[in-house]
C-alpha positions in Angstrom: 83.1 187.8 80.2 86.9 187.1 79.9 87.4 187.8 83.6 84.6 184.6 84.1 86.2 182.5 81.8 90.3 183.1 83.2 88.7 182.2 86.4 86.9 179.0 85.4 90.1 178.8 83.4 92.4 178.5 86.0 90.1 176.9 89.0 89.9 174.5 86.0 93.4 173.6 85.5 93.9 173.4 89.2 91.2 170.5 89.6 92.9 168.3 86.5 96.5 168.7 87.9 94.9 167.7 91.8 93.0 164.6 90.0 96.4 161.9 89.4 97.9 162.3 92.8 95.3 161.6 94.8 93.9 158.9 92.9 96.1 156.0 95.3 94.1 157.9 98.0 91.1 156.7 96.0 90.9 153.3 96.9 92.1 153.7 100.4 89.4 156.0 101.5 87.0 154.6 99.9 87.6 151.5 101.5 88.4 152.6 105.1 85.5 155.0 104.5 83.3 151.7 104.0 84.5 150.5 107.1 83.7 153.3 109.0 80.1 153.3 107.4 79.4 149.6 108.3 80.8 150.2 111.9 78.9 153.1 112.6 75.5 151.6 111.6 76.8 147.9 113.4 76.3 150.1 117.1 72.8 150.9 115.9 73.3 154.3 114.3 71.7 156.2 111.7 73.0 154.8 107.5 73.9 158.9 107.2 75.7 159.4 110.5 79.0 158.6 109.4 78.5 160.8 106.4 77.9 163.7 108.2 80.9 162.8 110.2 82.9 162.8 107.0 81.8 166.1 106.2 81.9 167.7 109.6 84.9 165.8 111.3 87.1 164.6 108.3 89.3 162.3 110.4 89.4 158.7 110.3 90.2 157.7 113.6 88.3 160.4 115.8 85.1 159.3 113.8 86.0 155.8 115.0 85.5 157.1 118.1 82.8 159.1 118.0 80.7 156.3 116.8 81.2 154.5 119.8 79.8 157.2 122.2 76.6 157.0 121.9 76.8 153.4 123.0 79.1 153.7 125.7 79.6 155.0 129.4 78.9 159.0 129.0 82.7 160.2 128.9 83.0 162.9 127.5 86.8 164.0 128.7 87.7 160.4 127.9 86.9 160.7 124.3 88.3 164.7 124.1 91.8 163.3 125.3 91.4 160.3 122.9 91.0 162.5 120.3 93.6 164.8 120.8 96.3 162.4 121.4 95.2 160.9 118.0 95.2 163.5 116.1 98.1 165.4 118.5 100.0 164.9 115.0 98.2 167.5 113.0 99.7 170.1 115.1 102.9 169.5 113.3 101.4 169.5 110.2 100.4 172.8 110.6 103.2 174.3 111.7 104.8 172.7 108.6 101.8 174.5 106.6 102.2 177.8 107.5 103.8 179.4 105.0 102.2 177.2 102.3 98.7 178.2 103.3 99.8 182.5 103.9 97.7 184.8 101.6 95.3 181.8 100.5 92.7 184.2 101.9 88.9 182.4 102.1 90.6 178.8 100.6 92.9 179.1 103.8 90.1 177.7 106.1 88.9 174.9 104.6 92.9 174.0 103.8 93.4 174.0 107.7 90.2 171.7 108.5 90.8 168.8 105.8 94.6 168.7 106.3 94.4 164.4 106.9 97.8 162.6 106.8 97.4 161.5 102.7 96.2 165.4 102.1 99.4 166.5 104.2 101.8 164.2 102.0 100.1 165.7 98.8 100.4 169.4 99.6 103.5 169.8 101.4 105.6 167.4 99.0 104.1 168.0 95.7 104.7 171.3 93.8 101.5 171.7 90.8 102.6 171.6 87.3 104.1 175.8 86.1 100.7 177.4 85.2 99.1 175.9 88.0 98.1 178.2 90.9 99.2 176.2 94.2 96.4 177.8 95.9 93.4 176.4 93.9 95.7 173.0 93.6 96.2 172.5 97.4 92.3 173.7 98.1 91.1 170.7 94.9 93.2 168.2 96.5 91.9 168.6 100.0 88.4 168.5 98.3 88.9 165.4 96.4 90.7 163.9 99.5 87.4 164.2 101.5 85.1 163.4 98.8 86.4 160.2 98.6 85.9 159.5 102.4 82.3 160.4 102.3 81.7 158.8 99.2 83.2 155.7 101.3 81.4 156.5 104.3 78.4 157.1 102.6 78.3 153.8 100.9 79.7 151.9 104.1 76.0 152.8 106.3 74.2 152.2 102.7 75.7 149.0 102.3 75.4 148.4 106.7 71.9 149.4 107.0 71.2 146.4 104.3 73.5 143.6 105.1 75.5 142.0 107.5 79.2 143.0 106.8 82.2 141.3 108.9 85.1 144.3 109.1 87.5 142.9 111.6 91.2 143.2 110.8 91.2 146.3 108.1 91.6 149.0 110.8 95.4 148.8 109.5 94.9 150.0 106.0 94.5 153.6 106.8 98.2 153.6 108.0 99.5 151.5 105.3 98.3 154.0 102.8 99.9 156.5 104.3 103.2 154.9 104.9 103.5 153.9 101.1 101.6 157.5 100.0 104.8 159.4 102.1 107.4 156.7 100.9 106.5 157.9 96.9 106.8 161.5 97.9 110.2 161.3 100.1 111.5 159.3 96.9 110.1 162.1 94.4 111.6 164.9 96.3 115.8 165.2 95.8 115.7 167.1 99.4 114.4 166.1 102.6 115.0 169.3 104.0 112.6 172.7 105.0 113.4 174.8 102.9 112.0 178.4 101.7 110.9 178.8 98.0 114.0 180.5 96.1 116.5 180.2 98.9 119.4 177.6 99.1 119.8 175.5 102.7 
């Protein structure tokens, strides 16, 4: 079936040139993702609660958040505000996306739901090798992106469920990553300004 096999080619390529720049995400998530797992089990919850958060939510901080509710005062609008304000940023980042994600067809609604900050950096900034097709490449860095965070969540309620982990002070990491993440890609990229593919600014 050469049809079969152009495909696998391609979807193949598209996952080994997404692999190298997310692998400083890697550690990051992995770690915070911990954190997140050994929080949400420390108020009491289930060890696969913040694993489905990972995969349902996808965003750090709100999942922070919603950890806490069910050991809180019932406050609902409380927490939808604190959310949005949070994550008030990815709003921009759409915007940003929108012709980057145009004709993507089924791929373009999982793009929109696991656009974090580090995923944002990656897709916007980084251009996949000539061969590459930047839809597939976008779609397997978003999917690796998240992969990493449940992996991290995952292990973080394994690991919380079964021992006694102090987590205080690491809440800064997530933004660290993506300061030095964005830093790499402003210093890769000759121009700093929105531009069109194929037109001059």
């Amino acid at each position: 079936m050469p049809h079969a096999d152009g495909r696998s080619h391609t979807i193949f390529a598209a996952l080994k040139a997404a692999m190298p720049p997310t692998l400083p995400i890697l550690a990051g998530f992995v770690f915070l993702g911990i954190t997140c797992g050994v929080y949400s089990v420390s108020l009491d919850l289930h060890w696969w609660t913040p694993t489905l958060m990972a995969c349902l939510i996808f965003a750090g901080s709100a999942e922070f958040v919603v950890a806490s509710m069910p050991v809180g005062p019932f406050a609902p609008l409380q927490t939808f505000l604190t959310v949005f304000v949070v994550n008030a940023r990815h709003l921009f980042y759409g915007l940003s996306m929108l012709e980057h994600f145009r004709g993507l067809g089924r791929k373009r609604p999982y793009l929109i739901f696991a656009q974090c900050d580090e995923t944002f950096s990656i897709n916007y900034s980084t251009r996949p090798p000539a061969g590459v097709d930047e839809g597939w490449f976008m779609f397997f860095v978003s999917l690796l992106d998240q992969l990493y965070w449940v992996a991290g969540c995952t292990l973080g309620g394994v690991l919380g469920s079964v021992a006694a982990l102090n987590i205080a002070g690491v809440d800064f990491a997530m933004t660290a990553l993506f300061v030095v993440i964005f830093l790499d890609q402003w210093l890769k990229d000759p121009s700093h300004c929105a531009h069109e593919d194929g037109d001059a600014q």
